[in-house]
N, C-alpha and C positions, 0 to 999 in steps of 0.2 A: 171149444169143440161145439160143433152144430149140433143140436140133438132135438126130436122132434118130440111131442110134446110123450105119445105113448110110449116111448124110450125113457124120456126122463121119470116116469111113472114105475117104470119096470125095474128105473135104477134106484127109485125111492123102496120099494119092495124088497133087494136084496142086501142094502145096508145092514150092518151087522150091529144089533140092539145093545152090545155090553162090547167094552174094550177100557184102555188107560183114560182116565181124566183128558187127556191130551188129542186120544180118538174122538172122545164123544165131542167134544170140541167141534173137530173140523168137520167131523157128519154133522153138528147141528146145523155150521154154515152151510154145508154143499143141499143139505135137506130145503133148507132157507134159499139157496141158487135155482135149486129144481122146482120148488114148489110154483105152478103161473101164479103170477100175480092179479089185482081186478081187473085192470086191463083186458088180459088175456082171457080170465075168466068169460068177460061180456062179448069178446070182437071171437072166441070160439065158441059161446054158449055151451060153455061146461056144466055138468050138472052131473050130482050123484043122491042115486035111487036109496032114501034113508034107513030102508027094510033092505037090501040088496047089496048096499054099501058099490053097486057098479057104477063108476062113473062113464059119462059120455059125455062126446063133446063132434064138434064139427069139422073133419077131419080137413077137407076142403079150402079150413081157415088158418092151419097151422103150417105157417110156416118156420118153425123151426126155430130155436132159442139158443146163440152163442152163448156158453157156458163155461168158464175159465175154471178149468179143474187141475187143481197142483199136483204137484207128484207122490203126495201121499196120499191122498183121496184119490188118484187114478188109480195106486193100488192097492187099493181099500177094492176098490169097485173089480179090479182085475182080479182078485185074490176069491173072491165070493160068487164070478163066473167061474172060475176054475173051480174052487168045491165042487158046485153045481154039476160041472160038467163032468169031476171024478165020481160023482156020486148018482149020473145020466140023471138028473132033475129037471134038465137043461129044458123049456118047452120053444114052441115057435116065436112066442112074445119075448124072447132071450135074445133071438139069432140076429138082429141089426148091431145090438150092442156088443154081443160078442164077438162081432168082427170088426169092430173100432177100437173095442179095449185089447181085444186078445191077437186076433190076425195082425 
């Protein structure tokens, strides 16, 4: 799945911190898929503000990271938009994702 670099960011953010041995497993891999690498770091010049913790980067530069997500980690990530959405937590930085995972 294509996902761009603020999407993959958004999806690091609603991975679920506690599950079985076997969860935290496959979030550490998917966390380790989503995270850019140096490469990406330097050819977007990402950067995050150390007091602020906001990172940026150059939108301009991203094109986009095919990202092989199984079918338990897809509903890992599908199950944590839907909370979201039961509980309208849902914000704008949600809405790309949730129509890949969820639509």
């Amino acid at each position: 799945m294509k996902l761009m670099f603020a999407e993959r960011m958004v999806i690091l953010g609603i991975l679920p911190e506690t599950g079985s041995f076997m969860t935290l497993k496959l979030i550490r891999k998917l966390r380790e898929d989503l995270a850019p690498d140096e490469e990406e770091i330097e050819r977007m010049n990402i950067r995050e503000n150390p007091e602020t913790r906001q990172v940026t980067w150059d939108p301009s530069k991203d094109d986009g990271l095919d990202i092989e997500i199984g079918e338990i980690a897809f509903e890992m990530i599908r199950k944590s938009l839907l909370d979201l959405d039961k509980q309208e937590k849902l914000t704008s930085n949600h809405e790309s994702i949730y129509e890949k995972f969820i639509v």
